[in-house]
Structures are given as structure tokens and as C-alpha cells.
N, C-alpha and C positions, 0 to 999 in steps of 0.2 A: 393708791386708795381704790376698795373695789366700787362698783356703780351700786351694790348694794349701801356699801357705807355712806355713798353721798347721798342717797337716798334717804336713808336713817337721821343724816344731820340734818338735811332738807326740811324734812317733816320735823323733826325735835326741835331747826330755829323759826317754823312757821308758826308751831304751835306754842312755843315761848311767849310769842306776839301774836295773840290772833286778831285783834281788830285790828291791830296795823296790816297782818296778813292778808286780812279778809277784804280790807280797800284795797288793798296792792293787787289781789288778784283778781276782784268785783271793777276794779278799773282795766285793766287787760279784756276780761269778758266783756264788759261794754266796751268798748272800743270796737272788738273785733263784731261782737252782732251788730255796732251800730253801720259799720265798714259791709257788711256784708249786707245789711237791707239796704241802703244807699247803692250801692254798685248793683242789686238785685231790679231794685226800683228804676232804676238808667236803662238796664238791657230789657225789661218789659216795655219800658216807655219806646225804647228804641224799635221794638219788634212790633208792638199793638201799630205804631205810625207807619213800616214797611208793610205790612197786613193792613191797612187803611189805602196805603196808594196802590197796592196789587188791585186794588178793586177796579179799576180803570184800566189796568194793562201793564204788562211789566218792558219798562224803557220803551215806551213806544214815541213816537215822535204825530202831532198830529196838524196835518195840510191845510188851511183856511185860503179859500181868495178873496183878494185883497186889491186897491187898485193903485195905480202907480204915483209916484210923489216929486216923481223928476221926469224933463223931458229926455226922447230919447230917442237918436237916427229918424230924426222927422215927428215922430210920433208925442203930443202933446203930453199935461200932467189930469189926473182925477180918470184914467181911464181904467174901467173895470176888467179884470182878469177872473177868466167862470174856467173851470175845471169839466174834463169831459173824460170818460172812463179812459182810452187809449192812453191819455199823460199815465195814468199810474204804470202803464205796462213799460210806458218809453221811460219812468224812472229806471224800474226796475232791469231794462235790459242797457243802459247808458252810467249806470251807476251800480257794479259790483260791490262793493261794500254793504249797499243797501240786504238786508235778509229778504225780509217780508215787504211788500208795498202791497196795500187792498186801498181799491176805493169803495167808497163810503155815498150811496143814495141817503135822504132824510127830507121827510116831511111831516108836519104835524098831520096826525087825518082823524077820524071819529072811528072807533071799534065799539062794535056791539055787540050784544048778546040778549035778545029779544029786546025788553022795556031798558034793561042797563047798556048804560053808554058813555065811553069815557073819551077825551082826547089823550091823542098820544104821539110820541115821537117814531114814526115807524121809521127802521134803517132797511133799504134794500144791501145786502150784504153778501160774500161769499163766504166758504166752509172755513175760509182757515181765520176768518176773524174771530175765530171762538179762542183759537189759543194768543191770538196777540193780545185782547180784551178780556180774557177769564171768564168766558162765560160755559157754563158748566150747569148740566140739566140733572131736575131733579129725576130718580128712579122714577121707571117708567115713562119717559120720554124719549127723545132724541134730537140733535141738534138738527141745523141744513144741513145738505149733502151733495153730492155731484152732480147725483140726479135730478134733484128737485133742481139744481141752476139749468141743467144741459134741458129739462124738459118744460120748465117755466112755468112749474109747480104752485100753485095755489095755497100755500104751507106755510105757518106764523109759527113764530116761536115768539111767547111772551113770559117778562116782565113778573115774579111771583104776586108784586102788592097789585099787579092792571091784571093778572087772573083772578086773587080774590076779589076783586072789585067787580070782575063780571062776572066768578060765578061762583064768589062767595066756598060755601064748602065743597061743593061740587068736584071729580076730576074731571081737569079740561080737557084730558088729553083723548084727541079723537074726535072732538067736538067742535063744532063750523060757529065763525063769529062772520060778522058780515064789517068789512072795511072799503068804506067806499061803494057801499051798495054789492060789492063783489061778494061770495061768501068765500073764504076761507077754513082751510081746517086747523085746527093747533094740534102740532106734532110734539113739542116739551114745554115744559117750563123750567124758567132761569131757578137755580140753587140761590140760597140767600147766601148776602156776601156784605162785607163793611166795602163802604166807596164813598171816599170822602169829597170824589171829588167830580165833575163830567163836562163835555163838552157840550152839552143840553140838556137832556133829563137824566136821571137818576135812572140805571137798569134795570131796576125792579120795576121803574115805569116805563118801559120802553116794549114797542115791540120790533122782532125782525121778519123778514121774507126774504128771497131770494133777491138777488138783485136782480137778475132778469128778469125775472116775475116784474121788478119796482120798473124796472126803463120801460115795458112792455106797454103796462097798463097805465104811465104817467106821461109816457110817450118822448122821452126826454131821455138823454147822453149826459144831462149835466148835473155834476156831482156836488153834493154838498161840499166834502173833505175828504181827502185822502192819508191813509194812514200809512207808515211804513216804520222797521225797526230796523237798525246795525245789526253786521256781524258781531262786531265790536263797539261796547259802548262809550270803549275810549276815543273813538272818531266818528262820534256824533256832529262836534263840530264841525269837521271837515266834509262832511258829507252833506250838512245844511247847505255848505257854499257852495256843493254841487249841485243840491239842488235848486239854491237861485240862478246858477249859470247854466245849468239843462232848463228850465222853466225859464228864463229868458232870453234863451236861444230863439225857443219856438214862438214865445209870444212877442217879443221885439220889447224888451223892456232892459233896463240896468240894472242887473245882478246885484250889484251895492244897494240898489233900491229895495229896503227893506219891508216897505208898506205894502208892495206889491203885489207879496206872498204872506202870510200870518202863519209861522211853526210853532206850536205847540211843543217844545223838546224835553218832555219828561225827565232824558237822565241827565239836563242840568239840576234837576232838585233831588233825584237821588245822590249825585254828587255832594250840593249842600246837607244831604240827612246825613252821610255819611259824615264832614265836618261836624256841623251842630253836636252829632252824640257823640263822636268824640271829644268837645267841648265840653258837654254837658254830663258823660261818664267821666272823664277826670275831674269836675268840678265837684263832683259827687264823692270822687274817689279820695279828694283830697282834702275834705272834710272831714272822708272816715280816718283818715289817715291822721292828721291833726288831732282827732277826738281819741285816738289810740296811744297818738304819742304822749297824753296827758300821762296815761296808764302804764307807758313808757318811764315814765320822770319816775313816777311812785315806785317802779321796780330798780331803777336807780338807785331811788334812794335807801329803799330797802337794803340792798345790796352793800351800800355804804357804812350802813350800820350792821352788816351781819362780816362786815371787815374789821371792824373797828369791835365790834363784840370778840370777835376770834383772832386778835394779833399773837396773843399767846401761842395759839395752835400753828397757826403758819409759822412762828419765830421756830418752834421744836419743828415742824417739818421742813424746812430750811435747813434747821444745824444737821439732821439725821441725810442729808444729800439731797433733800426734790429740790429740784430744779426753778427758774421762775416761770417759765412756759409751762409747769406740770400746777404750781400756782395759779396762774391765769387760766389752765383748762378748767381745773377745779371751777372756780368763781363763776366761768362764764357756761359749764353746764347746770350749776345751779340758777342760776340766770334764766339758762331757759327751760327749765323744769319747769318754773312757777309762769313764766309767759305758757307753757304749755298747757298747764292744768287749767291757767283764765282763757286761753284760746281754745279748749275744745269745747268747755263751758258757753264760751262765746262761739262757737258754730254750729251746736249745737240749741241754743236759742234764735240765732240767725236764720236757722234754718223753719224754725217755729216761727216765728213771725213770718216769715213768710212763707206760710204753708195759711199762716192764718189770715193773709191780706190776698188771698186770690181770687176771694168773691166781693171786691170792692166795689162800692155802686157805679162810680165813674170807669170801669176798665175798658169798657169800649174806647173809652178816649185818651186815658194814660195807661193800660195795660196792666197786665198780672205782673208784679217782682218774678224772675226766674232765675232760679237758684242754677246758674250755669257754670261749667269743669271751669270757664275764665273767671268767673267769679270769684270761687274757690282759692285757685294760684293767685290769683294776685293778692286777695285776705290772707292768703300763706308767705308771698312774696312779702309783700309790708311788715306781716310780725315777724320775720325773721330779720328784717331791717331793722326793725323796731329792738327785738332781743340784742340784737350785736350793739347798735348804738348803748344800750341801758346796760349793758355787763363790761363795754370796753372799758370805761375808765374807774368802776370798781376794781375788776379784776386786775388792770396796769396799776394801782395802787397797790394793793395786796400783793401782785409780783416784787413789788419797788419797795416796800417797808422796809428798813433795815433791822439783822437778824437780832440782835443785842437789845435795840428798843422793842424789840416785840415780847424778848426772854423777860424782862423787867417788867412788864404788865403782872 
């Protein structure tokens, strides 16, 4: 039989029945748009929450001190551990896996700009915190630089909501704020960014300076926190327990002594993001998947009564030689003709919903559906799961009739 013929019967047994048709293939398309907003809505939720933690830095690990909780080689318990710029450098050259290590100056101080005045979290910082932290200047600015540290430059970079705040519509850039009675000039301002998350203020409230410029004029070596990332962020852990046994080398403390140090280790919860959405896209997936198989059944049974309508014709294509496997291809490409016609229907509105759920009020916080190529495959994956399931045991039927019962119809 040619492909136009099974086509011609297709259509002439759909149209026979068309409300039964029309749920049979009205349940296929729902299934698959509803498979494809679900799985859409999982990889936005999953992307808006990785774009929420990038706001902070990506895999970054962050250094707090802390003070000791055991005694240890003489040395009592409650004794304070204070960080001073050289440890970040003795990480960095005693622990190779380490990438990046920056230390980290921070104090609150007052910035102004004549009568406006705000507090703020200033960071004394180096150049390359901009790529561990994301901080990213809007046009027409520039971040720190080598120079400004080697010459202990007088130079802020702030914060976009603590620029509007002092100068409102104004460009800052160019323009001297006084910190600490000191004036200052502002060389950028921070680009807006989601950050759900910080280890003090919020970056749009922050300002930075040089670090030398902060130890100069605060007069001080001792650092709030030190930041540093892996090469690898598969041995993050291992590296933490470097870093307790290098940091209680020099301070005389027990490595095991976890209070001593406070890490911050970021790519344990990208770990966990990565579990959760996989949890939480298969939980999604397998709803749509459920809701498809209903539209599954329906093609089943369609299927069963378009056997059972046509024993006659199977019985003469039997006596005249086809084969049972030329039976069962029959059955099972009309099978998925009709999963076809309700699944392009169905991605085809999938795709419309979610063209039409991208301005949703909450998207900062569960994100836009994105209609992504894995998306796709796997909506593809499933209905073809779906079609074999829903034609195998019509079609083994109709191979399996015998020829004599079917002549007698």
C-alpha cells in the first residue's frame, strides 16, 4: 500500500468519526503544549535563579574570620583570628588549585556629594575583583586599574542606586564625592544586575576604591574577607581543607577547627541548583508526560476501533500475500499520523504560550518559559514514546486476527 493510500484511509476513518477524531487528536495537542510549557517553565525558572546567583560572583568561595572553638599546641579556646593582606597571597602561592584569591578591605563610611549623603559599604579592592564578582561599568565609565593600585589613586567606583542617590540625574562620572572628609573622584558606575544574594550590602549600594588607596588612608593591613575561586569546581572541597591546614599552619590553630575560619563556598549551591532542577524539570516533565499519555489511551483506542472497523480489509490483505509485519507497519504508521497532526498542533500552541508568558509580572523571580532545542527533543522524545506505546498492541492485534474471521465480517 502506497503512503498516499494510507493517507486517503487516514483522513476518510478520521472523518467517519470526527468528534471521536477530534478528542483523539485535541488530546495529543494538549498533552504535548501542556509537556512543552512545563518543561519550558522549569529551564526559565532554572536560568532566572543561575542569573540571580551570578550576581554575586560565579563559584566564588568567600573567607570570613572567625575565632577558635578547640584548644590547640598551648594555645587556648575563643581566640580571634583577623586576616591581613599577605595570607591571601601565601594562599595563593601554597595552594595551586586555587585560581583567583583577592583580598577584600570593607568598612562602612559616609559619601557625599555636597548636602546628599549616604552610608555605605566601601570595598578597598584590586582589578581582577571585577571578573570574580561581575561587576561591570556602565558606558562611559571604567572600572579600577593597575595604576590607580600601584599609584594609590583617589578613584571610586560606585554602586548605580548610591549614584542616583547622590546625584540623582546627574553623570557622575568625573565628578569628586568627598569619603571621609577625603574627596574622591568617580571613574564608573556599576551596570544594573539581579543579586539575590551578598555578603553585606547589596552592589548597587556599595562603593569601591583601590585597595591601597583603603590600607593607606585607614592605616590598617587587616582585611575584612578574602575571596578566592578553583580551577576546578569539582575540588572545591578539597581545597577548603587546604585552606584550613595553610591558615592554621601560620595562625597555630586546628585545621578540623571549623569556627576558626568562616567559608562561604558558593559551588556547594550551585551543586544543589543543579540537583533541585533536575528534580524539579523531571517533576514537571512527568506530569506533562502523564497528561499526554491520557491523549495516548484515546489514540489507542481509536486505533482499536479502526481494527475492528477494517477486519474485512486486513482479512483480503492477508489472503492476497501481505505479510503480518506489513499489517502492523500499516497500523502503526497510521498511529502516528494522527499523534502527528495532534503534536504539531500541540507545538505549535506550546510555543504560543510561551511566547505569550514572557512578560510575566513575577519573572525576576521565576523567570521567562524558554522554548529550548532540549526542550523540543525531549516533547519529541515522549511522543514518540507515547505513539509506539498507543499503536503496539492495536497493530499486534490486527497482525494476529485470523484470515477466515476477518473474510466473514
Amino acid at each position: 500500500m502506497s503512503i498516499f493510500s494510507l493517507f486517503k484511509d487516514l483522513f476518510r476513518n478520521l472523518n467517519q468519526q470526527r468528534l471521536r477524531s477530534f478528542l483523539t487528536v485535541f488530546g495529543i495537542m494538549w498533552g504535548t503544549a501542556t509537556l512543552i510549557l512545563l518543561l519550558a517553565f522549569g529551564v526559565g525558572f532554572r536560568d532566572q535563579t543561575v542569573l540571580n546567583m551570578r550576581g554575586m560572583g560565579d563559584q566564588l568561595a568567600i573567607m570570613f574570620p572567625g575565632q577558635t572553638t578547640k584548644a590547640f599546641e598551648g594555645y587556648g579556646v575563643g581566640r580571634p583570628i583577623r586576616f591581613r593582606e599577605p595570607d591571601a597571597w601565601m594562599l595563593r602561592d601554597q595552594i595551586p588549585e586555587i585560581d583567583i584569591v583577592l583580598p577584600e578591605y570593607m568598612q562602612s563610611l559616609q559619601i557625599s556629594n555636597g548636602e546628599k549623603r549616604r552610608n555605605s559599604s566601601v570595598g578597598g579592592v584590586y582589578p581582577e575583583y571585577q571578573q570574580v564578582r561581575n561587576m561591570f561599568e556602565r558606558p562611559g565609565g571604567r572600572w579600577l586599574n593597575k595604576r590607580d593600585i600601584d599609584e594609590q589613586r583617589r578613584v571610586i567606583f560606585l554602586g548605580y542606586r548610591l549614584a542616583e542617590n547622590l546625584f540623582e540625574d546627574e553623570d557622575p562620572v568625573g565628578k569628586k564625592v568627598m569619603v571621609r572628609d577625603t574627596p574622591f573622584t568617580v571613574i564608573g558606575i556599576l551596570q544594573e544586575k539581579i543579586q539575590n544574594s551578598s555578603y553585606s550590602q547589596r552592589d548597587m549600594d556599595r562603593a569601591f576604591i583601590p585597595a591601597t588607596t583603603f590600607s593607606t588612608m585607614m592605616g590598617t593591613d587587616m582585611l575584612n574577607n578574602i575571596i578566592y575561586t578553583p580551577h576546578n569546581p569539582d575540588m572545591a572541597e578539597s581545597i577548603r581543607d587546604r585552606v584550613y591546614e595553610v591558615m592554621g599552619q601560620k595562625y597555630s590553630f586546628d585545621p578540623l577547627d571549623r569556627d576558626a575560619l568562616g567559608i562561604w563556598d558558593t559551588n556547594e549551591f550551585w551543586s544543589f541548583i543543579n540537583i533541585m532542577f533536575l528534580g524539579i524539570n523531571g517533576f514537571l516533565g512527568l506530569i506533562g508526560f502523564f497528561t499526554l499519555a491520557v491523549g495516548g489511551i484515546g489514540v489507542a483506542n481509536i486505533m482499536f476501533v479502526v481494527v475492528q472497523e477494517r477486519m474485512k480489509e486486513i482479512g483480503i490483505r492477508r489472503s492476497v500475500g501481505a505479510r503480518r509485519h506489513h499489517i502492523m507497519g500499516q497500523f502503526f504508521l497510521e498511529t502516528f499520523l494522527i499523534i502527528g497532526v495532534g503534536a504539531a498542533a500541540g507545538y505549535a500552541i506550546g510555543w504560543l504560550l510561551v511566547q505569550a508568558t514572557q512578560n510575566i509580572p513575577i519573572k525576576e523571580f521565576v523567570g521567562a518559559p524558554y522554548f529550548s532545542p532540549g526542550v523540543g527533543l525531549i516533547a519529541f522524545s515522549v511522543l514518540g514514546l507515547v505513539g509506539f506505546a498507543a499503536g503496539l498492541m492495536p497493530a499486534w492485534r490486527a497482525s494476529r486476527l485470523d484470515i477466515v474471521e476477518c473474510l466473514r465480517r
